[in-house]
C-alpha positions as CSV (number, residue, x, y, z in Angstrom):
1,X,75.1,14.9,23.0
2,X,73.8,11.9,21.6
3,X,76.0,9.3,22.7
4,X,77.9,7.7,26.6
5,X,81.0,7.0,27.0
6,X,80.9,4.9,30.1
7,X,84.7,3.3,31.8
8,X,84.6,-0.3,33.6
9,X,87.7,-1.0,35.4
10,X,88.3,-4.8,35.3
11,X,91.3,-6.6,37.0
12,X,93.6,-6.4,34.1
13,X,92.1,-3.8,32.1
14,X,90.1,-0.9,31.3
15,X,86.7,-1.2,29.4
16,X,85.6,2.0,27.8
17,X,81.6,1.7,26.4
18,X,80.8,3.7,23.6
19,X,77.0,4.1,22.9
20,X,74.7,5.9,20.8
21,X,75.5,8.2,17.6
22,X,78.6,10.3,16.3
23,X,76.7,12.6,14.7
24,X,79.5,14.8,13.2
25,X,82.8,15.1,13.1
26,X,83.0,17.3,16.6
27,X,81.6,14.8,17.9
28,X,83.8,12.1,17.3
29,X,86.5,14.5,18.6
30,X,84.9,15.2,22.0
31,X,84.2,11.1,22.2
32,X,88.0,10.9,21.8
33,X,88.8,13.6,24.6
34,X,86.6,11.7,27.0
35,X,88.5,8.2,26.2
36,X,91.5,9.7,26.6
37,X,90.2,11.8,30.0
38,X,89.6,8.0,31.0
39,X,92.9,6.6,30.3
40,X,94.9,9.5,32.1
41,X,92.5,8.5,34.8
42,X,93.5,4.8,35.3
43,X,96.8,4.9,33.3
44,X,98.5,4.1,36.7
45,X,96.8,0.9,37.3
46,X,95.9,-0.2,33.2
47,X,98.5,-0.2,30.6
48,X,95.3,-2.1,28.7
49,X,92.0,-0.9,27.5
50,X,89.2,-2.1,25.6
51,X,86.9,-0.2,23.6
52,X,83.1,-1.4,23.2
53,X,81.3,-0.1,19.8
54,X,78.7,-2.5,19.5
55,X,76.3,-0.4,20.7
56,X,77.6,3.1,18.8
57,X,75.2,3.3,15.8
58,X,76.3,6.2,13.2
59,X,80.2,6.8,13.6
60,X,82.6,9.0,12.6
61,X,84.2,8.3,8.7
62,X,87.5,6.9,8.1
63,X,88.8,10.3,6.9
64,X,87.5,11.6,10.6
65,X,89.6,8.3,12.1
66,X,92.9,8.9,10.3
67,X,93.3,13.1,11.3
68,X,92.0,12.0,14.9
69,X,94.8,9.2,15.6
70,X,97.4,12.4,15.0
71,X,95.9,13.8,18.2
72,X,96.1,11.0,20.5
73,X,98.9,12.6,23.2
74,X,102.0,10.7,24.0
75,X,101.6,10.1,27.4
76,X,98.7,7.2,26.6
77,X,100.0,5.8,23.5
78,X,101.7,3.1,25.5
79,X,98.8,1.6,26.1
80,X,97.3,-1.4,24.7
81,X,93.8,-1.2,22.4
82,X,91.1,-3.2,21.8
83,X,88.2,-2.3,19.8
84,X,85.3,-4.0,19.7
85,X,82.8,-3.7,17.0
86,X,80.4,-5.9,14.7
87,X,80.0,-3.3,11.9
88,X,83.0,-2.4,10.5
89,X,84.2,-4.4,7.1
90,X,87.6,-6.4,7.6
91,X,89.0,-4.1,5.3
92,X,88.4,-0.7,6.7
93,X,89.5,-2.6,10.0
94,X,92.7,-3.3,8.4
95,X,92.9,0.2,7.4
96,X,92.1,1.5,10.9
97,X,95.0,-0.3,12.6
98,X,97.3,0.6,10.3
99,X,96.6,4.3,10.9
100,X,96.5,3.9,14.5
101,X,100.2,2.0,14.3
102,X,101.6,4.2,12.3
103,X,101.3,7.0,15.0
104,X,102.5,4.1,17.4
105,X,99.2,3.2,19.3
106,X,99.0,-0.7,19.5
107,X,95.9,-1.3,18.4
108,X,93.4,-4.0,17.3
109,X,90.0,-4.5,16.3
110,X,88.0,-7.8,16.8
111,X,84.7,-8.5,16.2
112,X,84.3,-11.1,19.3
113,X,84.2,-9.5,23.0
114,X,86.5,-13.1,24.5
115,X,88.9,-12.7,21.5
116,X,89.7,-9.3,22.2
117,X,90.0,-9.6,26.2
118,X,92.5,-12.5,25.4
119,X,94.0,-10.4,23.3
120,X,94.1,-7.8,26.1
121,X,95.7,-9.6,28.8
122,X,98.0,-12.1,27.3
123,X,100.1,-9.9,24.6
124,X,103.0,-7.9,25.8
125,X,103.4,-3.8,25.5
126,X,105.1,-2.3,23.0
Protein backbone atom coordinates (compact mmCIF):
# COMPACT_ATOMS: atom_id res chain seq x y z
CA UNK A 1 0.00 0.00 0.00
CA UNK A 2 1.45 3.19 -0.76
CA UNK A 3 -0.90 5.55 0.57
CA UNK A 4 -3.01 6.47 4.62
CA UNK A 5 -6.14 7.21 4.90
CA UNK A 6 -6.17 8.69 8.32
CA UNK A 7 -10.07 10.06 10.05
CA UNK A 8 -10.17 13.31 12.44
CA UNK A 9 -13.31 13.75 14.16
CA UNK A 10 -13.98 17.50 14.65
CA UNK A 11 -17.06 19.00 16.41
CA UNK A 12 -19.17 19.32 13.40
CA UNK A 13 -17.49 17.03 11.13
CA UNK A 14 -15.43 14.29 9.94
CA UNK A 15 -12.01 14.86 8.32
CA UNK A 16 -10.77 12.02 6.28
CA UNK A 17 -6.67 12.46 5.23
CA UNK A 18 -5.73 10.99 2.13
CA UNK A 19 -1.90 10.70 1.61
CA UNK A 20 0.58 9.23 -0.66
CA UNK A 21 -0.01 7.57 -4.14
CA UNK A 22 -3.08 5.75 -5.96
CA UNK A 23 -1.02 3.65 -7.89
CA UNK A 24 -3.77 1.83 -9.84
CA UNK A 25 -7.09 1.61 -10.25
CA UNK A 26 -7.52 -1.19 -7.22
CA UNK A 27 -6.15 1.04 -5.41
CA UNK A 28 -8.31 3.79 -5.62
CA UNK A 29 -11.11 1.26 -4.91
CA UNK A 30 -9.68 -0.07 -1.60
CA UNK A 31 -8.98 3.96 -0.74
CA UNK A 32 -12.77 4.25 -1.28
CA UNK A 33 -13.74 1.13 0.95
CA UNK A 34 -11.67 2.65 3.75
CA UNK A 35 -13.59 6.15 3.51
CA UNK A 36 -16.53 4.70 3.38
CA UNK A 37 -15.53 2.07 6.46
CA UNK A 38 -14.99 5.59 8.11
CA UNK A 39 -18.22 7.12 7.49
CA UNK A 40 -20.28 3.95 8.62
CA UNK A 41 -18.12 4.49 11.59
CA UNK A 42 -19.14 8.10 12.68
CA UNK A 43 -22.30 8.35 10.52
CA UNK A 44 -24.17 8.60 13.84
CA UNK A 45 -22.51 11.63 15.11
CA UNK A 46 -21.43 13.33 11.32
CA UNK A 47 -23.82 13.83 8.58
CA UNK A 48 -20.51 16.00 7.24
CA UNK A 49 -17.17 15.02 6.06
CA UNK A 50 -14.19 16.48 4.63
CA UNK A 51 -11.83 14.95 2.43
CA UNK A 52 -7.95 16.14 2.51
CA UNK A 53 -6.03 15.36 -0.94
CA UNK A 54 -3.41 17.81 -0.67
CA UNK A 55 -1.06 15.46 0.30
CA UNK A 56 -2.25 12.41 -2.23
CA UNK A 57 0.39 12.69 -5.12
CA UNK A 58 -0.61 10.25 -8.26
CA UNK A 59 -4.50 9.65 -8.22
CA UNK A 60 -6.80 7.64 -9.68
CA UNK A 61 -8.15 8.99 -13.53
CA UNK A 62 -11.45 10.56 -14.05
CA UNK A 63 -12.61 7.45 -15.90
CA UNK A 64 -11.64 5.53 -12.36
CA UNK A 65 -13.74 8.49 -10.48
CA UNK A 66 -16.93 8.20 -12.53
CA UNK A 67 -17.39 3.94 -12.29
CA UNK A 68 -16.34 4.44 -8.48
CA UNK A 69 -19.20 7.07 -7.53
CA UNK A 70 -21.75 4.08 -8.78
CA UNK A 71 -20.43 2.14 -5.81
CA UNK A 72 -20.83 4.52 -3.09
CA UNK A 73 -23.79 2.45 -0.89
CA UNK A 74 -26.85 4.25 0.07
CA UNK A 75 -26.75 4.26 3.48
CA UNK A 76 -23.78 7.27 3.42
CA UNK A 77 -24.84 9.15 0.54
CA UNK A 78 -26.69 11.50 2.80
CA UNK A 79 -23.79 12.86 3.87
CA UNK A 80 -22.30 16.01 3.08
CA UNK A 81 -18.63 16.14 1.05
CA UNK A 82 -15.86 18.22 0.94
CA UNK A 83 -12.91 17.68 -1.07
CA UNK A 84 -9.94 19.27 -0.63
CA UNK A 85 -7.34 19.44 -3.22
CA UNK A 86 -4.80 21.94 -4.98
CA UNK A 87 -4.16 19.92 -8.16
CA UNK A 88 -7.07 19.25 -9.83
CA UNK A 89 -8.07 21.85 -12.92
CA UNK A 90 -11.48 23.73 -12.31
CA UNK A 91 -12.72 21.91 -15.02
CA UNK A 92 -12.23 18.24 -14.17
CA UNK A 93 -13.58 19.61 -10.67
CA UNK A 94 -16.65 20.58 -12.39
CA UNK A 95 -16.78 17.29 -13.93
CA UNK A 96 -16.23 15.47 -10.68
CA UNK A 97 -19.17 17.00 -8.90
CA UNK A 98 -21.39 16.44 -11.38
CA UNK A 99 -20.73 12.69 -11.44
CA UNK A 100 -20.84 12.53 -7.78
CA UNK A 101 -24.48 14.46 -7.89
CA UNK A 102 -25.77 12.64 -10.37
CA UNK A 103 -25.63 9.46 -8.12
CA UNK A 104 -27.03 11.87 -5.36
CA UNK A 105 -23.85 12.40 -3.11
CA UNK A 106 -23.65 16.17 -2.21
CA UNK A 107 -20.48 17.00 -3.04
CA UNK A 108 -17.92 19.82 -3.55
CA UNK A 109 -14.43 20.43 -4.17
CA UNK A 110 -12.47 23.53 -3.07
CA UNK A 111 -9.21 24.35 -3.25
CA UNK A 112 -8.91 26.36 0.26
CA UNK A 113 -9.03 24.11 3.58
CA UNK A 114 -11.48 27.42 5.49
CA UNK A 115 -13.64 27.57 2.41
CA UNK A 116 -14.51 24.17 2.46
CA UNK A 117 -15.09 23.80 6.42
CA UNK A 118 -17.51 26.80 6.00
CA UNK A 119 -18.91 25.06 3.40
CA UNK A 120 -19.15 21.99 5.78
CA UNK A 121 -20.91 23.34 8.58
CA UNK A 122 -23.08 26.08 7.38
CA UNK A 123 -25.02 24.46 4.26
CA UNK A 124 -27.97 22.24 4.92
CA UNK A 125 -28.38 18.30 3.86
CA UNK A 126 -29.93 17.28 1.06
Amino acid sequence: MHYTVEAFPHDNYLEISLKGDVLKDTDAEKMQNLIIDYLREYKTKYNAVLIDMRELGRRASITSTFFRTGLVPNDVKYIRVAFLDLMLPQSTIKVAETMYRNKGINVKLFYDYNEAKTWLTKTPSL
